[in-house]
OpenMM code with the backbone's topology and positions (N, CA, C; nanometers):
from openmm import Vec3, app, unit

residues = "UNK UNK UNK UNK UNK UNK UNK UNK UNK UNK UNK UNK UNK UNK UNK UNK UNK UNK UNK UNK UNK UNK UNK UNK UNK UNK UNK UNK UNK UNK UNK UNK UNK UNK UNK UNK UNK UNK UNK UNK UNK UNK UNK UNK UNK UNK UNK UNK UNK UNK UNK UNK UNK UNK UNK UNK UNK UNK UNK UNK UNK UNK UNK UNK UNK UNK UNK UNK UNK UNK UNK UNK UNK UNK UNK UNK UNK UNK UNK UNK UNK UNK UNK UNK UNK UNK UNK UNK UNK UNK UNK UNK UNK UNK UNK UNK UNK UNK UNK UNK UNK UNK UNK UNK UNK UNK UNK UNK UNK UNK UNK UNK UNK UNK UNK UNK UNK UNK UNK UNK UNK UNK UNK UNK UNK UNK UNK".split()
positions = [
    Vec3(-0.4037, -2.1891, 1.6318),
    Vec3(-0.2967, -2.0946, 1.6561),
    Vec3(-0.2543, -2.0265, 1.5260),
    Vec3(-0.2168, -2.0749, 1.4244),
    Vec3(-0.2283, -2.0403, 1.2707),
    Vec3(-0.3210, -1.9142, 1.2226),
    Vec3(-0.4295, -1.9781, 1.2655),
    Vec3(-0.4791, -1.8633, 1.2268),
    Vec3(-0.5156, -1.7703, 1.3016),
    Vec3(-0.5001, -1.7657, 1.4274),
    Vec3(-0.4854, -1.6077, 1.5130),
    Vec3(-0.3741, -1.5443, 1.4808),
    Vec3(-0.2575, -1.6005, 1.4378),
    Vec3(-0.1494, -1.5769, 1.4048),
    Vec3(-0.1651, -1.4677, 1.2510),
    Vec3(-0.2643, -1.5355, 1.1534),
    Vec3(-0.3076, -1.4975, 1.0802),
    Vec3(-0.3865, -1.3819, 1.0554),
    Vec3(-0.4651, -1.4165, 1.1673),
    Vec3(-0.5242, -1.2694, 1.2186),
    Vec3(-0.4863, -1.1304, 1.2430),
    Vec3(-0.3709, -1.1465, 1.3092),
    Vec3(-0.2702, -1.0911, 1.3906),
    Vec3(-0.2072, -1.0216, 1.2363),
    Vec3(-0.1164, -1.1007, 1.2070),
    Vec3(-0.0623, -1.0418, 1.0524),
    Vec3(-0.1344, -0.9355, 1.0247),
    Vec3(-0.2741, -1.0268, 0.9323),
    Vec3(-0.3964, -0.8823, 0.8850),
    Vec3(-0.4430, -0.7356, 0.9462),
    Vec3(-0.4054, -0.7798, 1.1007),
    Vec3(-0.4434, -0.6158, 1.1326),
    Vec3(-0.2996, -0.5698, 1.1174),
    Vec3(-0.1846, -0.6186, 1.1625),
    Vec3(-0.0927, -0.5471, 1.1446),
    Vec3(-0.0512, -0.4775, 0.9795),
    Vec3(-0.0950, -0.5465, 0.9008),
    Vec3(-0.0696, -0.5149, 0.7808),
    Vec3(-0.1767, -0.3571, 0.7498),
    Vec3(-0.3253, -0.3703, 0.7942),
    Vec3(-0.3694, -0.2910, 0.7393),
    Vec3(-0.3274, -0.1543, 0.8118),
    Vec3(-0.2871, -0.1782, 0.9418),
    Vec3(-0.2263, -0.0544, 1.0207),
    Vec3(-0.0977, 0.0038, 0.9509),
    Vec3(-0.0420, -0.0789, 0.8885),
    Vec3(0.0620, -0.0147, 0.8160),
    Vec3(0.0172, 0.0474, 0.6910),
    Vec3(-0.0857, 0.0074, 0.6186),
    Vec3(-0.1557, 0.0609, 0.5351),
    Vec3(-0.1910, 0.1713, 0.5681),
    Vec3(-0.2391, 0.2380, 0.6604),
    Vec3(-0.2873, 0.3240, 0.6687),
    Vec3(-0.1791, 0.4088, 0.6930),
    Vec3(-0.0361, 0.4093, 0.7643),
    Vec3(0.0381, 0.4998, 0.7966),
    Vec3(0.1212, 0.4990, 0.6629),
    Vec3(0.1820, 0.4236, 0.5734),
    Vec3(0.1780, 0.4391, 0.4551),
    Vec3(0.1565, 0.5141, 0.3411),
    Vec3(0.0263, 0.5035, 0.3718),
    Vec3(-0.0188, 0.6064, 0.2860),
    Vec3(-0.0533, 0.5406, 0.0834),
    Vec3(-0.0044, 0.4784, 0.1046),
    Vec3(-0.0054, 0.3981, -0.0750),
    Vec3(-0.1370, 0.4864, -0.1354),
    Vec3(-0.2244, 0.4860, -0.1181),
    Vec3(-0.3145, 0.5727, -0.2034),
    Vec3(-0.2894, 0.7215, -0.2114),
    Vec3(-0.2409, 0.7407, -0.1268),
    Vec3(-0.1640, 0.9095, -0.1695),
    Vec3(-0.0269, 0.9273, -0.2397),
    Vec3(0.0208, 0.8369, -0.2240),
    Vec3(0.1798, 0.8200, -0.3499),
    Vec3(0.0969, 0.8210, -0.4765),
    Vec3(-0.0031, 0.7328, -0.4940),
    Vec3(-0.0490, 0.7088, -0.6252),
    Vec3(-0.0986, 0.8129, -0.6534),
    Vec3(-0.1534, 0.8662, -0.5608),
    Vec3(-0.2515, 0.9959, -0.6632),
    Vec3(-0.1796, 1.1223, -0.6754),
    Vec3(-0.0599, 1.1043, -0.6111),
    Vec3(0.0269, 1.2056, -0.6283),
    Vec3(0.1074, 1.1466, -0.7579),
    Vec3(0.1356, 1.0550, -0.7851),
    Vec3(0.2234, 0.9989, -0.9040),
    Vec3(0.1118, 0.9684, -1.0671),
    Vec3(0.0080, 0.9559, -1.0409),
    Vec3(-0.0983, 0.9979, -1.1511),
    Vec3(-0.0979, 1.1342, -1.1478),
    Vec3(-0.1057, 1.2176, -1.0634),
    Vec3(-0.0835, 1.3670, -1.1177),
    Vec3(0.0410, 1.4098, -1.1855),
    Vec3(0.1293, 1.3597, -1.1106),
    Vec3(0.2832, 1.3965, -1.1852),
    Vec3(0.2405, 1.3195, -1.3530),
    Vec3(0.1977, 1.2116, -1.3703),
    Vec3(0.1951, 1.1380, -1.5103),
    Vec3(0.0591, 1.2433, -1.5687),
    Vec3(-0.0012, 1.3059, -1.5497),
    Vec3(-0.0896, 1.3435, -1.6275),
    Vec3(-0.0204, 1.4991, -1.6570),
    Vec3(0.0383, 1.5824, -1.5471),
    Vec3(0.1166, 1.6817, -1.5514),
    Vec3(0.2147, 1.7163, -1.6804),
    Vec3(0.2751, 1.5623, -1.7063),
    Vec3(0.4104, 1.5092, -1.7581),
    Vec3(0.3643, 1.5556, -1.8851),
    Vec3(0.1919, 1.4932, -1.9317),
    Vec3(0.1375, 1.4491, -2.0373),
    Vec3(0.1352, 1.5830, -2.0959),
    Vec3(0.0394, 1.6547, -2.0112),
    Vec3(0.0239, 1.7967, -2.0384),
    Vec3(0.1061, 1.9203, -2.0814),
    Vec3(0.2574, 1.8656, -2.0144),
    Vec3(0.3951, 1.9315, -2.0837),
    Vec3(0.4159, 1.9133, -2.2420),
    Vec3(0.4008, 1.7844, -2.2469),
    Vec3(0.4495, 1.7277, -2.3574),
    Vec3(0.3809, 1.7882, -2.5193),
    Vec3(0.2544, 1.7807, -2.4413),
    Vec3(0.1433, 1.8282, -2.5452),
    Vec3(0.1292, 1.9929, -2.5406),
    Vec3(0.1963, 2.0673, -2.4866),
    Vec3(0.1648, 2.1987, -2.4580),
    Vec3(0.2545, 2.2466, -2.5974),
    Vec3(0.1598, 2.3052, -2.7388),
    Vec3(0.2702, 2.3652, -2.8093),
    Vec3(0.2947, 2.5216, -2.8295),
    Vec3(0.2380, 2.5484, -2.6695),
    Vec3(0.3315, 2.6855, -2.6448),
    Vec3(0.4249, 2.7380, -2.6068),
    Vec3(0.4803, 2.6190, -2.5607),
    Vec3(0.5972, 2.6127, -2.4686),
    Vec3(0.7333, 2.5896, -2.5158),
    Vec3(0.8476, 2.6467, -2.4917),
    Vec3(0.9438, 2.6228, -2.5783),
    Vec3(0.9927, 2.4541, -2.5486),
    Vec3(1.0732, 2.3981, -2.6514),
    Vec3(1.1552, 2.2868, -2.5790),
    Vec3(1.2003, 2.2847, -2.4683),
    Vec3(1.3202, 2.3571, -2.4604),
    Vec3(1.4181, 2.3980, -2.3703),
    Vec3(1.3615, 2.3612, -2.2315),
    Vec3(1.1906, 2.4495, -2.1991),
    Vec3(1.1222, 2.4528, -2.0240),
    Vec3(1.0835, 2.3136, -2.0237),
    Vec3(1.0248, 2.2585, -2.1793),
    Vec3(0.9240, 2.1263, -2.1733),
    Vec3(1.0449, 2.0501, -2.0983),
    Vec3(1.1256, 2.0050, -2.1512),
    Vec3(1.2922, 1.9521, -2.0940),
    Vec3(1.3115, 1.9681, -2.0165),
    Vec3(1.2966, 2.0486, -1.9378),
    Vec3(1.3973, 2.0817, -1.7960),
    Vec3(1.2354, 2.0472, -1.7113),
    Vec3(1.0813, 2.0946, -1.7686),
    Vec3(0.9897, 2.0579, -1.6667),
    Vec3(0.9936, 1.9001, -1.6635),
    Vec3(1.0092, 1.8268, -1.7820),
    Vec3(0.9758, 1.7152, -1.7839),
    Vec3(1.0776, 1.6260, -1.7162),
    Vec3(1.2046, 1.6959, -1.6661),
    Vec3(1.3305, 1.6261, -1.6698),
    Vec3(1.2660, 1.5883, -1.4994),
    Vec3(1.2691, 1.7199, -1.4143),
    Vec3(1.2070, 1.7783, -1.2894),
    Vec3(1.0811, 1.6430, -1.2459),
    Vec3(0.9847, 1.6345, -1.3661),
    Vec3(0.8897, 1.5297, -1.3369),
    Vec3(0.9220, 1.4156, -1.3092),
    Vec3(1.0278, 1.3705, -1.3764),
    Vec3(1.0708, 1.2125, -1.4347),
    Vec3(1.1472, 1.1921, -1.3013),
    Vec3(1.1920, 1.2986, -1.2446),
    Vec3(1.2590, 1.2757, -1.1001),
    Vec3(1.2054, 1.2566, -0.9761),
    Vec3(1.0957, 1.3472, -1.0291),
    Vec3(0.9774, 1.3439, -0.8701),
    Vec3(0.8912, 1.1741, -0.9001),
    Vec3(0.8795, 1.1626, -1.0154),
    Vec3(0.8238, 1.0402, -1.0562),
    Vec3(0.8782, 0.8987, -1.0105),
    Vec3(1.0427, 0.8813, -1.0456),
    Vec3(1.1273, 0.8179, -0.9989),
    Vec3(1.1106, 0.8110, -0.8277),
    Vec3(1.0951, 0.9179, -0.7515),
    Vec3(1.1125, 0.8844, -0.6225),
    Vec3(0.9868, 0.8423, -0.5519),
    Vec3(0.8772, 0.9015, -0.6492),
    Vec3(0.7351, 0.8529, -0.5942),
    Vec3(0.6725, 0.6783, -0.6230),
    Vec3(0.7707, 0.6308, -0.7120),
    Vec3(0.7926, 0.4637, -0.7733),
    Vec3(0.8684, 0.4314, -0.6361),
    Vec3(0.9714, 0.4914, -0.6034),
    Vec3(1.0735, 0.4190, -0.5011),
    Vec3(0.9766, 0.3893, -0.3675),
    Vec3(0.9019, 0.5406, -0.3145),
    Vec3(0.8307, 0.5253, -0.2273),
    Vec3(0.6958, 0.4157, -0.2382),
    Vec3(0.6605, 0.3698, -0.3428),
    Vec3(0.5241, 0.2941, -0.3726),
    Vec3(0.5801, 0.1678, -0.3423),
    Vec3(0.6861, 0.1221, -0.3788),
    Vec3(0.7642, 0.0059, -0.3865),
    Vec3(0.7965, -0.0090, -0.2470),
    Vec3(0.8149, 0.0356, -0.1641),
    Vec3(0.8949, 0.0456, -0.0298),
    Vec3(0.7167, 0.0469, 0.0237),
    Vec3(0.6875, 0.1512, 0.0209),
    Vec3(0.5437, 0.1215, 0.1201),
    Vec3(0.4615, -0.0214, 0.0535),
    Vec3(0.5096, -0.0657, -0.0595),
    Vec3(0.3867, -0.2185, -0.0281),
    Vec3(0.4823, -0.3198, 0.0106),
    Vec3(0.6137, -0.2998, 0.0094),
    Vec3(0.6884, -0.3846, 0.0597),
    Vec3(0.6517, -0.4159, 0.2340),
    Vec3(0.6785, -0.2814, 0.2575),
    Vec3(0.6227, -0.2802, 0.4451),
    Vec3(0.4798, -0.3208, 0.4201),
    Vec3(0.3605, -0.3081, 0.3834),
    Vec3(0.2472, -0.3773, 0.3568),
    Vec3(0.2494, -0.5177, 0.3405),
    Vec3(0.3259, -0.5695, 0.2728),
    Vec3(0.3258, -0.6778, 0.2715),
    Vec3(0.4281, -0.7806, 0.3709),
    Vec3(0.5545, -0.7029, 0.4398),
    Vec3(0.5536, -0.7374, 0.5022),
    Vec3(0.5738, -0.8360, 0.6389),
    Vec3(0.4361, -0.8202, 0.6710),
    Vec3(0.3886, -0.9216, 0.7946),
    Vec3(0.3753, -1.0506, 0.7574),
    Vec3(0.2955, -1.0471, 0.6084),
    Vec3(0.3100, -1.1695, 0.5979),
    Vec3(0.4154, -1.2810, 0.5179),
    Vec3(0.4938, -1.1994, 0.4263),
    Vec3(0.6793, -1.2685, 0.4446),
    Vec3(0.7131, -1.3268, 0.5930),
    Vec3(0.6792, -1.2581, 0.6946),
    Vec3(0.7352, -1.3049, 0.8185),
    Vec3(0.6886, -1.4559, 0.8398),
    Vec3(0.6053, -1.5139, 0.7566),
    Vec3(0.5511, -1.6519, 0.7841),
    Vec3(0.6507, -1.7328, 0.7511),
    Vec3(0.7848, -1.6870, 0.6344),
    Vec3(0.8748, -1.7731, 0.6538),
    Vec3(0.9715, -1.8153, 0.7447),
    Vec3(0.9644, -1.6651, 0.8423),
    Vec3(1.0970, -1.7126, 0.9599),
    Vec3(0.9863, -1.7536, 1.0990),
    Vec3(0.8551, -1.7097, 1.0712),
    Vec3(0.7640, -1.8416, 1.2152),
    Vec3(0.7483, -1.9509, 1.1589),
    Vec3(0.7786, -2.0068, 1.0437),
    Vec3(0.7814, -2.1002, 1.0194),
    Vec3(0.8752, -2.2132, 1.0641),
    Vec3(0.9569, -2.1299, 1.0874),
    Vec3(1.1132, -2.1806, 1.1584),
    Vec3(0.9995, -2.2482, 1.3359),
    Vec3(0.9853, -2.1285, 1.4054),
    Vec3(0.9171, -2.1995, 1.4846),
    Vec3(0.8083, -2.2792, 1.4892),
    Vec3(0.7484, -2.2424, 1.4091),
    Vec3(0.6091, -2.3331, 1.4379),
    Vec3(0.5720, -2.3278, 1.2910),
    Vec3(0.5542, -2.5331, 1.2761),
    Vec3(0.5054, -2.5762, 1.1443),
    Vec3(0.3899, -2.5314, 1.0678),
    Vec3(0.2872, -2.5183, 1.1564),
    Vec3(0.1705, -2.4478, 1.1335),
    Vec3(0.1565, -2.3402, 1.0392),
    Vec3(0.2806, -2.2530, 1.0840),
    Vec3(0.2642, -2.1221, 1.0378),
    Vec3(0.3526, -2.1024, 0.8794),
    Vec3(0.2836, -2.2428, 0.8007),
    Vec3(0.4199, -2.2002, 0.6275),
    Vec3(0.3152, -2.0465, 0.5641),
    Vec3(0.3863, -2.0787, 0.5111),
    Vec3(0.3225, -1.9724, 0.4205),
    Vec3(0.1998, -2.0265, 0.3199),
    Vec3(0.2151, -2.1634, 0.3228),
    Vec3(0.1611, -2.1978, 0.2228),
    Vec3(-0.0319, -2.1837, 0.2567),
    Vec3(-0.0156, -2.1696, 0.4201),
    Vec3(-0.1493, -2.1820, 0.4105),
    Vec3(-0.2313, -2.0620, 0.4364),
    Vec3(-0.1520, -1.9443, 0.3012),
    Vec3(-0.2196, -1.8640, 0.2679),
    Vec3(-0.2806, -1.8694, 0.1372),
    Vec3(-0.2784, -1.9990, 0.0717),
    Vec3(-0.3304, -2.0337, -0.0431),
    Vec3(-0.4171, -2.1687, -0.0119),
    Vec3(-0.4778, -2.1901, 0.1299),
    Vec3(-0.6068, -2.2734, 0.1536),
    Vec3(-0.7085, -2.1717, 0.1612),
    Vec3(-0.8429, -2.2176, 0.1800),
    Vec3(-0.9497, -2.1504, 0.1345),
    Vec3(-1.0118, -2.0294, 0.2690),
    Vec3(-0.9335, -2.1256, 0.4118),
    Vec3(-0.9328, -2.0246, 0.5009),
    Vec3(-0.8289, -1.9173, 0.5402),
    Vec3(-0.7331, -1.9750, 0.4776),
    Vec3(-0.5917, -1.8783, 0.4547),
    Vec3(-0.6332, -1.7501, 0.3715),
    Vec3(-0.7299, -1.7697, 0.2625),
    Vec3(-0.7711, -1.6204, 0.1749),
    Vec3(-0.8614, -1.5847, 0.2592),
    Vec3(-0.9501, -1.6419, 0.3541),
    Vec3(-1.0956, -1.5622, 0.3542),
    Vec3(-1.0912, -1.4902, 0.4969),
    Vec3(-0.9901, -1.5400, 0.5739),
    Vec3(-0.9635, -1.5001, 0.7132),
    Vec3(-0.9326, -1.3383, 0.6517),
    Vec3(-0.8025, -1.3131, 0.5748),
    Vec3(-0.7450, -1.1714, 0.6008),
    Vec3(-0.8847, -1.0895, 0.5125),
    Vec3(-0.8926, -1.1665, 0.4363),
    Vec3(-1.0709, -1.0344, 0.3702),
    Vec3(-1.1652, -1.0462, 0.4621),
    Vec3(-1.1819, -1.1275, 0.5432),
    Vec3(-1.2824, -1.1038, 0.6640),
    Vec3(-1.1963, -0.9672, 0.7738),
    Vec3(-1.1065, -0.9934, 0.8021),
    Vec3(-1.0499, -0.9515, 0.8659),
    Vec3(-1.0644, -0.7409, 0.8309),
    Vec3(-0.9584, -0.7453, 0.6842),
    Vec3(-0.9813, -0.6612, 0.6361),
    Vec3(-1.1395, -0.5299, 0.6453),
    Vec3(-1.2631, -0.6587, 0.5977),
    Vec3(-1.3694, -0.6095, 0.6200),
    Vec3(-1.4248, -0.5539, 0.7728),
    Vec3(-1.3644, -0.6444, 0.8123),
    Vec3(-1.4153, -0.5604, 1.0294),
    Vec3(-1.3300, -0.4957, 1.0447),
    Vec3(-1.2209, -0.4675, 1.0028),
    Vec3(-1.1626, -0.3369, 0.9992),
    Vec3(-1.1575, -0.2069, 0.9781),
    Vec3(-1.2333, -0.1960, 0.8498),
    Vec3(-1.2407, -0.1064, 0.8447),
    Vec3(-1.4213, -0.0619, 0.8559),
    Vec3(-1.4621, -0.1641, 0.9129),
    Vec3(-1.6150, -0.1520, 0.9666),
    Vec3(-1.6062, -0.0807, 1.0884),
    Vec3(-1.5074, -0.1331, 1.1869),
    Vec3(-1.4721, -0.0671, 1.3329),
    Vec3(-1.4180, 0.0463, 1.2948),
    Vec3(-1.3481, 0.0850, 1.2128),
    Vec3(-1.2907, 0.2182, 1.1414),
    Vec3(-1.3888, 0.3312, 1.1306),
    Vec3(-1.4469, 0.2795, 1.0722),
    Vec3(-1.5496, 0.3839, 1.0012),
    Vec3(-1.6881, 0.4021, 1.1573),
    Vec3(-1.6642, 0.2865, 1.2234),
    Vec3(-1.7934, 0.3319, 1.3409),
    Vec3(-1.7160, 0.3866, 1.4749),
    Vec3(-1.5820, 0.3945, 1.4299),
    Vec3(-1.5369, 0.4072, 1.5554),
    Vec3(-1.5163, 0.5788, 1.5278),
    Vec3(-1.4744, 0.6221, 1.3948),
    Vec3(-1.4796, 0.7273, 1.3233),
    Vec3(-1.6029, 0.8196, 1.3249),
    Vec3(-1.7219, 0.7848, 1.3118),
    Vec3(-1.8353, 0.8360, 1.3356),
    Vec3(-1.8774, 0.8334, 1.4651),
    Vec3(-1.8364, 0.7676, 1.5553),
    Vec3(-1.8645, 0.7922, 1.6848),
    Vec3(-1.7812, 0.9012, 1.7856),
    Vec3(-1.6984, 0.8866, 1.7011),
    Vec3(-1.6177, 1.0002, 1.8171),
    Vec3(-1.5169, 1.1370, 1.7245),
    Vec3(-1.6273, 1.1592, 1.5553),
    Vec3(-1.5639, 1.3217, 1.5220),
    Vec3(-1.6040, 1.4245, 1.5433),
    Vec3(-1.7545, 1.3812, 1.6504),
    Vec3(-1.7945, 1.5047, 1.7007),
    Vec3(-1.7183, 1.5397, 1.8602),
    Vec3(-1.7032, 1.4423, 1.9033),
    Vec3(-1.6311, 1.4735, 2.0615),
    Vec3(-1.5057, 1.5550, 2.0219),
] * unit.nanometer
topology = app.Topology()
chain = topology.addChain("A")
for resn in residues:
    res = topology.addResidue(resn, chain)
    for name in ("N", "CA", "C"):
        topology.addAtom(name, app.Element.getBySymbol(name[0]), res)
């Protein structure tokens, strides 16, 4: 039961992954940091714009940290919730996500995921 339970978690987690989005915060927040860089180093530019562009960055930057933080929080989650099923059922501590089938279940898991992803994806972007 543990580990269907376990199971269960892993897809829910990666479904949130995907609506999430975490790899698009980041690559939107490496652009803002390389953007930032590019201000800084620009010596055509007066102070005054570098300042007010960089001020502008440090803000969009700030909220794109808040959002990264918040989406792996919901990523992660499902499986915090092992402390309050733990309440019901002993089985389910947390701890036995640090036995050897506790790691290999959600990377198995992970892996047929996005195996069915990708064939379920190629099967039906021409329909």
């Amino acid at each position: 039961m543990a580990y269907f339970v376990l199971i269960l978690l892993t897809l829910v987690s990666c479904i949130i992954f995907e609506y999430v989005r975490l790899s698009d915060i980041v690559r939107k927040l490496l652009a803002s940091y390389r953007e930032q860089f590019a201000t800084m180093s620009d010596s055509s530019t007066p102070d005054e714009l570098k300042q007010k562009k960089i001020l502008a960055l440090a803000g969009q930057q700030l909220w794109l940290l808040l959002k990264l933080v918040l989406g792996i929080g919901f990523f992660v989650a499902p499986f915090l919730s092992l402390y309050f099923l733990q309440a019901l059922e002993s089985s389910l501590s947390p701890n036995m996500l640090l036995t050897f089938w506790g790691m290999v279940i959600p990377f198995a898991v992970v892996i047929l995921y996005m195996l069915l992803k990708r064939l379920y994806v190629n099967l039906f972007k021409h329909g």
